[in-house]
N, CA, C and O atoms as CSV, one atom per row, in Angstrom:
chain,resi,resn,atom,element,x,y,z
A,1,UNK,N,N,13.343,40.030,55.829
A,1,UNK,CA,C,14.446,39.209,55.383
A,1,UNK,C,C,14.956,39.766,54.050
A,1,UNK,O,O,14.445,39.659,52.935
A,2,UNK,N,N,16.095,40.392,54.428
A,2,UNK,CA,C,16.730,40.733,52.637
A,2,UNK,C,C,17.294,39.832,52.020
A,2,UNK,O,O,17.837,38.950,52.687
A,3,UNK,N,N,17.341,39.775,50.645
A,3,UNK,CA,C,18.174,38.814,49.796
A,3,UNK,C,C,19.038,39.300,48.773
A,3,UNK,O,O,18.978,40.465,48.380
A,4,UNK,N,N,19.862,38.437,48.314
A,4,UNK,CA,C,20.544,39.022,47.064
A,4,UNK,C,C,20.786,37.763,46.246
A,4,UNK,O,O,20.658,36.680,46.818
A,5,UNK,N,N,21.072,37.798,45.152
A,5,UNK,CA,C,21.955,36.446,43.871
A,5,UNK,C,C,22.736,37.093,43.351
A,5,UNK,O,O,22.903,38.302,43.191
A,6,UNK,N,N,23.507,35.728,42.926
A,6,UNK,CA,C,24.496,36.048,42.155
A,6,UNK,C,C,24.525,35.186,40.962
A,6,UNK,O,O,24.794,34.026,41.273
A,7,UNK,N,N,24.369,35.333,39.910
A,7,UNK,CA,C,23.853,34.169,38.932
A,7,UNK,C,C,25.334,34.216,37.870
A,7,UNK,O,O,26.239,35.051,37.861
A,8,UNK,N,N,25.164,33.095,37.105
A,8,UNK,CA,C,26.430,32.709,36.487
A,8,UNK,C,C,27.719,33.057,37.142
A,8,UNK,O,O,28.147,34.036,36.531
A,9,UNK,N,N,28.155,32.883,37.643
A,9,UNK,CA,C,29.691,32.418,38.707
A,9,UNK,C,C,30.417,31.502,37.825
A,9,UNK,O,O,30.214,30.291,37.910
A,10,UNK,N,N,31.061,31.882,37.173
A,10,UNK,CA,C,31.558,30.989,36.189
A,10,UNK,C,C,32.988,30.174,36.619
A,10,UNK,O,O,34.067,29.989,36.056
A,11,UNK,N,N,32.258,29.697,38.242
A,11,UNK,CA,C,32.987,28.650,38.564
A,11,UNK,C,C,32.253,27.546,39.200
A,11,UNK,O,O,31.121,27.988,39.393
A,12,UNK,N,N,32.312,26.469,39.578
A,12,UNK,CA,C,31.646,25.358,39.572
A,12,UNK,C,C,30.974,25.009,41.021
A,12,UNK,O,O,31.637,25.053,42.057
A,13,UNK,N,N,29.265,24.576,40.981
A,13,UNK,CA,C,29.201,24.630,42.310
A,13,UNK,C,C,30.024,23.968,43.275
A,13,UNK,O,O,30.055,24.615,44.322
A,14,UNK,N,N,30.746,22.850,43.313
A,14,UNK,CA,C,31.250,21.999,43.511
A,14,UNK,C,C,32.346,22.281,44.069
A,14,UNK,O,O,32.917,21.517,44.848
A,15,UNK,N,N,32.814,23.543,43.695
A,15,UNK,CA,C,33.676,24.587,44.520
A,15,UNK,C,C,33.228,25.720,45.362
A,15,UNK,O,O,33.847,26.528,46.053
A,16,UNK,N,N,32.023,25.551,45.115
A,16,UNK,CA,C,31.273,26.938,45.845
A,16,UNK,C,C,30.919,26.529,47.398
A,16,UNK,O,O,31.098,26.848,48.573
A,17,UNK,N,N,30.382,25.731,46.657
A,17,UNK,CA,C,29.369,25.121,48.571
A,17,UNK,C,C,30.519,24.879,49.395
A,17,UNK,O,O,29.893,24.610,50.420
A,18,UNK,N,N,31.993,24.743,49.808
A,18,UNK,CA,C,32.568,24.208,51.153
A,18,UNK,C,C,32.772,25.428,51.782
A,18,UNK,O,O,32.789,25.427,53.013
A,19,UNK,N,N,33.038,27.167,50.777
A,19,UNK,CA,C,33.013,28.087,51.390
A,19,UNK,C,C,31.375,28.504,52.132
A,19,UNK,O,O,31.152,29.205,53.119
A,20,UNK,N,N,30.508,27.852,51.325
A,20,UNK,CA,C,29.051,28.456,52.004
A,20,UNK,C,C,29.048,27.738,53.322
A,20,UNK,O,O,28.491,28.324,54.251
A,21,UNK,N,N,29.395,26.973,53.471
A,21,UNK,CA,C,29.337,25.837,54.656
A,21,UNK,C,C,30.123,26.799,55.730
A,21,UNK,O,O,29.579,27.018,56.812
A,22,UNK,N,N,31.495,27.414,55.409
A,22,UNK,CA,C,31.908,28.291,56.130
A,22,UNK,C,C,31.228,29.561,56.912
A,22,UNK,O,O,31.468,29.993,58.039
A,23,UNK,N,N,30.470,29.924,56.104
A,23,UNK,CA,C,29.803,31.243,56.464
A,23,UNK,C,C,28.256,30.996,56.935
A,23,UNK,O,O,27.870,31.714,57.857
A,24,UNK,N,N,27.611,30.333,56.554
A,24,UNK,CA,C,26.340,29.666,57.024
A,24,UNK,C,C,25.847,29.900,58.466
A,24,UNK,O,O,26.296,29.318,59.454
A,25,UNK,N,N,24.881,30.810,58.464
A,25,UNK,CA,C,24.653,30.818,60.331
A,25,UNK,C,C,25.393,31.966,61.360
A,25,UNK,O,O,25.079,32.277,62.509
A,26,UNK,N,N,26.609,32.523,60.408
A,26,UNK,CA,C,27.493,33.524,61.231
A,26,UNK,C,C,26.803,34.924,60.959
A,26,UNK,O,O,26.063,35.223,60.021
A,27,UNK,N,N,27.254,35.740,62.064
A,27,UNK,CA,C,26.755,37.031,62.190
A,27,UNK,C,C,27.628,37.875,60.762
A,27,UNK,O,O,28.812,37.618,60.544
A,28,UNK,N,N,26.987,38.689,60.052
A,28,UNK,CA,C,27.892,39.588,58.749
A,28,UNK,C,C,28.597,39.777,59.132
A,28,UNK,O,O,29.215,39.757,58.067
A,29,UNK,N,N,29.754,40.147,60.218
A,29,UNK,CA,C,30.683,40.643,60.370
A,29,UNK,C,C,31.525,39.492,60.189
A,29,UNK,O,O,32.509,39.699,59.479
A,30,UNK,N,N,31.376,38.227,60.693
A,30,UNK,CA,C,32.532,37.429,60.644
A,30,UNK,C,C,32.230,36.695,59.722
A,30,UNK,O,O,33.206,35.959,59.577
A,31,UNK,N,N,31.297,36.372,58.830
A,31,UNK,CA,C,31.047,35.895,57.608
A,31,UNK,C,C,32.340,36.914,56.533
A,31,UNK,O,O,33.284,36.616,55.801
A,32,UNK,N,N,31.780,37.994,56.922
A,32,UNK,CA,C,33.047,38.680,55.669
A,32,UNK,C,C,34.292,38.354,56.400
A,32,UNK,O,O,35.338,37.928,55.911
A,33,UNK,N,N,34.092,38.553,57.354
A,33,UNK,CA,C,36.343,38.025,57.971
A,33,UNK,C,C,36.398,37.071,57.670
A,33,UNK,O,O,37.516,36.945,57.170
A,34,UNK,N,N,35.720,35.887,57.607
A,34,UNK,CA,C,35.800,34.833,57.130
A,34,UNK,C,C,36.485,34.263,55.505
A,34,UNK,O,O,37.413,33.524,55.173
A,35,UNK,N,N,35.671,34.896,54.945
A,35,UNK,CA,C,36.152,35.087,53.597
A,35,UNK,C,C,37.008,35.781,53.104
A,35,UNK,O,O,37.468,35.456,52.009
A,36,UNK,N,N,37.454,36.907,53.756
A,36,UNK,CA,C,38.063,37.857,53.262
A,36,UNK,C,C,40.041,36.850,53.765
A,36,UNK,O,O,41.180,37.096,53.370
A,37,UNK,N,N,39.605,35.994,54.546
A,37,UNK,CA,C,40.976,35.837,54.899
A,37,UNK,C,C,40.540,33.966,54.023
A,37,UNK,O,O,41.213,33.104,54.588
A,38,UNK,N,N,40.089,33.670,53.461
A,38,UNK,CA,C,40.032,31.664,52.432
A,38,UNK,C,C,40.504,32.618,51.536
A,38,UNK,O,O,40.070,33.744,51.294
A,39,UNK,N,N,41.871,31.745,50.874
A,39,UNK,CA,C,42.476,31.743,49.815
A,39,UNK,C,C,41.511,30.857,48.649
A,39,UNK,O,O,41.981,30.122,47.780
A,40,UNK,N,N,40.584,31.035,48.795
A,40,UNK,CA,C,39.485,30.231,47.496
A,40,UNK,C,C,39.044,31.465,46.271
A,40,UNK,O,O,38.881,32.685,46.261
A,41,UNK,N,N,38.986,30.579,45.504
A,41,UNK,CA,C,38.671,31.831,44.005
A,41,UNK,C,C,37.463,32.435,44.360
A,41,UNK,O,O,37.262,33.638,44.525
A,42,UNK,N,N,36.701,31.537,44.462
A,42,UNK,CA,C,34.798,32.022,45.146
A,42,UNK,C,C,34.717,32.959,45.977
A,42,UNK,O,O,33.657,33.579,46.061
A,43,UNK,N,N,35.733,33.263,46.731
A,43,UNK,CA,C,35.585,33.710,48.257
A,43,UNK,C,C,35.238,35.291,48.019
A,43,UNK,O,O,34.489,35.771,48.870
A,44,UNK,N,N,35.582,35.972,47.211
A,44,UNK,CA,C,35.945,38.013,46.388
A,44,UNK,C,C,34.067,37.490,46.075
A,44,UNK,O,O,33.140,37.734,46.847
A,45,UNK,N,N,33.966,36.740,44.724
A,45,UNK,CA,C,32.326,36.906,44.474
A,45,UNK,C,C,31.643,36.830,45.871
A,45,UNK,O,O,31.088,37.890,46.160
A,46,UNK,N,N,31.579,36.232,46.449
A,46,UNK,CA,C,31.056,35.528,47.852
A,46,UNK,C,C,30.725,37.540,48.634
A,46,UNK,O,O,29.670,38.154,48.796
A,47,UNK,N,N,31.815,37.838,48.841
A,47,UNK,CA,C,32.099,38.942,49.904
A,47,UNK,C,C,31.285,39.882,49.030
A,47,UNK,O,O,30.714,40.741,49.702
A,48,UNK,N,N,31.092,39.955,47.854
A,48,UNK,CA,C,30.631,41.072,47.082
A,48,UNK,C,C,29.305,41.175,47.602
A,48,UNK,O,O,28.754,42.138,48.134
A,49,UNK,N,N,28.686,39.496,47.249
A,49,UNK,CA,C,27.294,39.173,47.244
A,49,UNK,C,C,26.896,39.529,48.642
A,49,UNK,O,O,25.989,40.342,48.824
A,50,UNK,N,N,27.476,39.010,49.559
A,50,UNK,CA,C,26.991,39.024,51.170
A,50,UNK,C,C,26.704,41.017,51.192
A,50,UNK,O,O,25.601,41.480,51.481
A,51,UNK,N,N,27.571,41.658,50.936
A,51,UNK,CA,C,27.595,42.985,50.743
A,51,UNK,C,C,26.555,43.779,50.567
A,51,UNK,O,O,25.936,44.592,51.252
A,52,UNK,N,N,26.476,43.146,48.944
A,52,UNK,CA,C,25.001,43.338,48.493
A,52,UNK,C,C,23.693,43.211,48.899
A,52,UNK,O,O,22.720,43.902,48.600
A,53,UNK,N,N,23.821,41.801,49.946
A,53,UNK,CA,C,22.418,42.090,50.834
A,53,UNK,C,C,22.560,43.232,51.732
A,53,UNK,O,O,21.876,44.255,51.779
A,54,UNK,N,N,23.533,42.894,52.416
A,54,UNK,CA,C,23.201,44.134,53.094
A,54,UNK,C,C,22.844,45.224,52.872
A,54,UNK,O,O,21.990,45.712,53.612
A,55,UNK,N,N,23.316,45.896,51.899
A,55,UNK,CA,C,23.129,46.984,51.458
A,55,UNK,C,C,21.485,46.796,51.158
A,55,UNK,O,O,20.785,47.660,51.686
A,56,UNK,N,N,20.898,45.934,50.498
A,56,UNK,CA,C,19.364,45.243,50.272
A,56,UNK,C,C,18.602,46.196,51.694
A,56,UNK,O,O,18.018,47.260,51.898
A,57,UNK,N,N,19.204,44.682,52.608
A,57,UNK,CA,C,18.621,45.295,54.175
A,57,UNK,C,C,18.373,46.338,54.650
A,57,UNK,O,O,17.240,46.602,55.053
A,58,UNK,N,N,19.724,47.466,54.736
A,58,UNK,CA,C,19.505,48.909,54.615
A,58,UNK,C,C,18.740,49.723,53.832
A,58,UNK,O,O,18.273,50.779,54.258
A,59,UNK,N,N,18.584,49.349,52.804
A,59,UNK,CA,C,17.962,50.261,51.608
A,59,UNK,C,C,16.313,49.872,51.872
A,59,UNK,O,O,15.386,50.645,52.110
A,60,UNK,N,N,16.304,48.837,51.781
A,60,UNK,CA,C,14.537,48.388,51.784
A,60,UNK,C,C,13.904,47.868,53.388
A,60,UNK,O,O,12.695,47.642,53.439
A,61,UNK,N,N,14.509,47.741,54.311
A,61,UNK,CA,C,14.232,47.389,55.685
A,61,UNK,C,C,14.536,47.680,56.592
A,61,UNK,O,O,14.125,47.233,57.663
A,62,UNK,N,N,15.598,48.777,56.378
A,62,UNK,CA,C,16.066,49.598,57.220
A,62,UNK,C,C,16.824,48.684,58.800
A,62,UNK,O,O,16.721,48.962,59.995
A,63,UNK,N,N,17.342,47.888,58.296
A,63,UNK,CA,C,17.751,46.747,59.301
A,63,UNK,C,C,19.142,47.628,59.856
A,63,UNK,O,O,19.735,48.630,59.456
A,64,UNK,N,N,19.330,46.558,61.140
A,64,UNK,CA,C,20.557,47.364,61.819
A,64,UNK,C,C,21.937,46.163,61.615
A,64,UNK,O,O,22.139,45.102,62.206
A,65,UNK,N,N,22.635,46.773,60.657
A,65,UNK,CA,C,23.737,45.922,60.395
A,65,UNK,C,C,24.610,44.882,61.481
A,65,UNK,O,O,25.074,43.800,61.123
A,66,UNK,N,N,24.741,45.481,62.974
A,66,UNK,CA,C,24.840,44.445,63.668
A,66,UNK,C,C,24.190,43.061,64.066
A,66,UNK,O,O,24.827,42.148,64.592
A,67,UNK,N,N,22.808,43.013,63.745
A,67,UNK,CA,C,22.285,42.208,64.124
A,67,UNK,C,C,21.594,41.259,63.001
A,67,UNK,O,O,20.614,40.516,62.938
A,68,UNK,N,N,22.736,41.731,62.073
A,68,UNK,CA,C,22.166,40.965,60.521
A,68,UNK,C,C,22.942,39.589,60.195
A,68,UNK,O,O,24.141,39.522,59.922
A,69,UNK,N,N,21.964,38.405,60.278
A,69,UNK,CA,C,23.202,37.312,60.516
A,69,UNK,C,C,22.475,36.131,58.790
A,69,UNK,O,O,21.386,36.122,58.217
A,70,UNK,N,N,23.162,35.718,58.673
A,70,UNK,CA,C,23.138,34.876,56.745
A,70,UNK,C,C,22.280,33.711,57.527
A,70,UNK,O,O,22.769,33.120,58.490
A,71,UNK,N,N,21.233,33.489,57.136
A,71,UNK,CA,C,20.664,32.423,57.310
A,71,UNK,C,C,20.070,31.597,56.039
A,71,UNK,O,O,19.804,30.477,56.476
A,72,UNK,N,N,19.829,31.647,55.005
A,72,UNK,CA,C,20.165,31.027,53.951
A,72,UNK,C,C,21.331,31.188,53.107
A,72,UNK,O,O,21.704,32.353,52.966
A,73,UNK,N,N,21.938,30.362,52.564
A,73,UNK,CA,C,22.767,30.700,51.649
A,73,UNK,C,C,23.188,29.109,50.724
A,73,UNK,O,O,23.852,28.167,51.156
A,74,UNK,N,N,22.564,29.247,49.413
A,74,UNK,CA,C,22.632,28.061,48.576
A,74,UNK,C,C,23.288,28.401,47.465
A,74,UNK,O,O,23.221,29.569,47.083
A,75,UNK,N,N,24.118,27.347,46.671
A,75,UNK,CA,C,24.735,27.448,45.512
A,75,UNK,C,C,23.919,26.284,44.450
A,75,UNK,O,O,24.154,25.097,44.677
A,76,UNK,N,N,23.100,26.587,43.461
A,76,UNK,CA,C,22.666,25.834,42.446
A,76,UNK,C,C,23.485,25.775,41.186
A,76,UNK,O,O,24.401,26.562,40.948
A,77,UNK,N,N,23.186,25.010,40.562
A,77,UNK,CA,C,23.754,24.876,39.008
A,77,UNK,C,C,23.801,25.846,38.515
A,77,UNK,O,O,23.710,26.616,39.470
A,78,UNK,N,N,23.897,26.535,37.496
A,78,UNK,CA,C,23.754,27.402,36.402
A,78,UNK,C,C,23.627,26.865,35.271
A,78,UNK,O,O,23.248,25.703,35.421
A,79,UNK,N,N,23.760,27.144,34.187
A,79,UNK,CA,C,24.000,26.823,32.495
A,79,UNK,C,C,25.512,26.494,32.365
A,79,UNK,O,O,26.439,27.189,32.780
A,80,UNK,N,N,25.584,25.426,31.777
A,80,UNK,CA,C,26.858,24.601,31.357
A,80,UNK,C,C,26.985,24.913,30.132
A,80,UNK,O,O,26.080,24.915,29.297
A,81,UNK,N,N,28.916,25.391,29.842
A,81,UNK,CA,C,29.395,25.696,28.558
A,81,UNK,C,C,30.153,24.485,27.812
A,81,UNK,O,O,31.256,24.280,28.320
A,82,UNK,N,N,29.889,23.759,26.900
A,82,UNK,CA,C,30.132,22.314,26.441
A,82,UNK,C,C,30.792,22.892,25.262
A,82,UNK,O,O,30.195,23.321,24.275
A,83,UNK,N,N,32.686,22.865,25.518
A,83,UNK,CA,C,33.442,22.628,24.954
A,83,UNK,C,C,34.316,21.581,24.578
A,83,UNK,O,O,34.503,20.802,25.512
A,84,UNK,N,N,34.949,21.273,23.480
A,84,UNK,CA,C,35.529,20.213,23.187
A,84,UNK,C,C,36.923,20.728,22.822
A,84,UNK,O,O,37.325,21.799,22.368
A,85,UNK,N,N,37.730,19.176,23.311
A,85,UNK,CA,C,39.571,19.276,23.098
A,85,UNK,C,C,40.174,17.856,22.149
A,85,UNK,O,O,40.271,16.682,22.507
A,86,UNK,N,N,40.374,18.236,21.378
A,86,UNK,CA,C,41.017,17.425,20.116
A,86,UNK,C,C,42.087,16.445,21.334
A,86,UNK,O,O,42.846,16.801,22.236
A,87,UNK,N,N,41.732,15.300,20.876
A,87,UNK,CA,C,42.367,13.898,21.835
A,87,UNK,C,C,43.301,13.231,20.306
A,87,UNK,O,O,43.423,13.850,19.249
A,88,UNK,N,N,43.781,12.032,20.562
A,88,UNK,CA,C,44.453,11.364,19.945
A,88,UNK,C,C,43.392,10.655,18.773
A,88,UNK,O,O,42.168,10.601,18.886
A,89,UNK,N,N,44.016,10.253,17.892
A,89,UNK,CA,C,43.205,9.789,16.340
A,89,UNK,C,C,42.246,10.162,16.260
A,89,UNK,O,O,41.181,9.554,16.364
A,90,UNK,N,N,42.521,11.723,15.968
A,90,UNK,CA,C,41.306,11.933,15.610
A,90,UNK,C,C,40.014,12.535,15.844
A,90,UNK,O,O,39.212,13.086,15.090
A,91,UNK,N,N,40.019,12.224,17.402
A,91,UNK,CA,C,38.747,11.909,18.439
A,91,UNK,C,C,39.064,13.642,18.854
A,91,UNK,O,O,39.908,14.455,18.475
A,92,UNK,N,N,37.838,13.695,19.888
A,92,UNK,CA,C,37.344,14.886,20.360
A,92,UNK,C,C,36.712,14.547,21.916
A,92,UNK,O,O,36.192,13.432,21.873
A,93,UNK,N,N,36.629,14.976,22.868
A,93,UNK,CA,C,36.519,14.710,24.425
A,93,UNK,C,C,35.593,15.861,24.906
A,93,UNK,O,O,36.052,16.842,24.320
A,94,UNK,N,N,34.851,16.152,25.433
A,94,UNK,CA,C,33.350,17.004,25.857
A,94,UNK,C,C,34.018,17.844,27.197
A,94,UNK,O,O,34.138,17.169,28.220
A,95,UNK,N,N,34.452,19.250,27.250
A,95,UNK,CA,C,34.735,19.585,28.251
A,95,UNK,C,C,33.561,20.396,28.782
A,95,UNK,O,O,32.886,21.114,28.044
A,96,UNK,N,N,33.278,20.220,30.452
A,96,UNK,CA,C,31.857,21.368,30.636
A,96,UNK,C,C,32.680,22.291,31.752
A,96,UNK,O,O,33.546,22.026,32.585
A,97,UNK,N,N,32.013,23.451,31.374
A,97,UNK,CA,C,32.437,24.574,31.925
A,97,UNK,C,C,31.863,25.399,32.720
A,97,UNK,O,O,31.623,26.540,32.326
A,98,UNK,N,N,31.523,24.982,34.019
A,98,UNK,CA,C,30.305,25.086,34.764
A,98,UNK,C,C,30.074,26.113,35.595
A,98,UNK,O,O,30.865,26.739,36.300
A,99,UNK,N,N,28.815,26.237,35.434
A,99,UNK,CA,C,28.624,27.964,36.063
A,99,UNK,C,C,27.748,27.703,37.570
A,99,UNK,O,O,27.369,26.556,37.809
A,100,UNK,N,N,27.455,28.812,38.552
A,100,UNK,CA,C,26.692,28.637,39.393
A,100,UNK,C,C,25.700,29.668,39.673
A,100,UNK,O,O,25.904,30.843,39.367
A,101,UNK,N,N,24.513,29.224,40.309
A,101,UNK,CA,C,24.199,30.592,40.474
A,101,UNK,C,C,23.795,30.613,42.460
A,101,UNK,O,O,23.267,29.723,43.127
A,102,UNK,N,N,24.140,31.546,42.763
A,102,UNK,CA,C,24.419,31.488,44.535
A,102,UNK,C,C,23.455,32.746,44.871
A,102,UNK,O,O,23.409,33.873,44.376
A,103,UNK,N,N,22.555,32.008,46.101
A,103,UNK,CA,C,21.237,33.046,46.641
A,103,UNK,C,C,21.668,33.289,48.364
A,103,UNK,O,O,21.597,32.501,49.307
A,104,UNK,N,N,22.008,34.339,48.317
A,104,UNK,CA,C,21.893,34.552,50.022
A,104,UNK,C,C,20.701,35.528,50.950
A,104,UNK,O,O,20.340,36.665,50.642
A,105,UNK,N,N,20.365,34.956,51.804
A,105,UNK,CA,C,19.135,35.512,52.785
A,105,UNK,C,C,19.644,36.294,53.983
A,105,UNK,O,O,20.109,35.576,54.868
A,106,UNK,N,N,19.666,37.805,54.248
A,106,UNK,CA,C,19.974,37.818,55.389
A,106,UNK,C,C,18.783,37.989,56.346
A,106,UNK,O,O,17.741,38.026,55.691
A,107,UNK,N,N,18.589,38.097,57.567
A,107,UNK,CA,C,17.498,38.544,58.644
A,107,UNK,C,C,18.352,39.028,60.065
A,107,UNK,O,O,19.569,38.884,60.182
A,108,UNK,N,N,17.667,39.489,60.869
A,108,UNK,CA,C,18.022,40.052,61.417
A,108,UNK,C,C,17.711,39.640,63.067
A,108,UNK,O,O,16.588,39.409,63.515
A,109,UNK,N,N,19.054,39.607,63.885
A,109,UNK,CA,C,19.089,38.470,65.315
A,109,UNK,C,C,20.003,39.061,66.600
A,109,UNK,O,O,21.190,39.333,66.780
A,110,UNK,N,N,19.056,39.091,67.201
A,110,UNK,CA,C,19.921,39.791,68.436
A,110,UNK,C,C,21.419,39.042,68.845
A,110,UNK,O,O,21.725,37.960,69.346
A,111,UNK,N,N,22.007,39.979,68.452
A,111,UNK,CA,C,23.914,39.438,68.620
A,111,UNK,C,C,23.926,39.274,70.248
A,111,UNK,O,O,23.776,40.089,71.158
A,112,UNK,N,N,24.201,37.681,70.213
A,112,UNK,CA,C,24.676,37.702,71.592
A,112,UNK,C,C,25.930,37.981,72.375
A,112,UNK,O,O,26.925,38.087,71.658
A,113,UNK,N,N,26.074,38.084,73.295
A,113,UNK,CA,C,27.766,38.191,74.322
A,113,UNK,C,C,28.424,36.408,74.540
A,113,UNK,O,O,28.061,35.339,75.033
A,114,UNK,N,N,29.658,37.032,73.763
A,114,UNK,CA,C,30.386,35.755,73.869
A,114,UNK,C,C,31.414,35.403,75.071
A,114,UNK,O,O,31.987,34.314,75.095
């Protein structure tokens, strides 16, 4: 089973996970078509990372790229950047600026005929 991360994504999980939900379970090939065609900001980091396992797979397991399908793939928190924006009288308002960090698993599954 190869893996890869992607740590600080300095966009919010909360935006991350509906694309993981997308790709979750699909064979690499249509996991990247997948993404490569969501207009989502996440979606470019996403395609990099999936990439990167593979390349994992090949390099250390010598896996056969067709039959390499994402079977984990989680988005956790990261470290939060706690900035503040000058409000009315005075006052000051707590902005967080939230990071993620995203782990994908690939393994390897006999592609069936559709």
């Amino acid at each position: 089973m190869a893996s890869a991360t992607l740590r600080n994504l300095r966009i919010s999980p909360r935006k991350v996970r509906p694309l993981l939900a997308l790709v979750r379970g699909k064979h690499v090939a249509d996991a990247l078509a997948v993404l490569n065609f969501t207009p989502r900001a996440g979606s470019k980091p996403l395609m990099k990372l999936i990439n990167s396992a593979i390349a994992n797979a090949i390099d250390r397991e010598k896996a056969d790229v067709d039959k390499l399908v994402v079977v984990t793939l989680t988005a956790d928190s990261g470290p939060t950047m706690r900035r503040f924006r000058a409000r009315a009288m005075g006052r000051a308002t707590r902005i967080k600026k939230r990071s993620t960090h995203v782990h994908v698993e690939l393994a390897q599954k006999a592609k069936q005929a559709k």
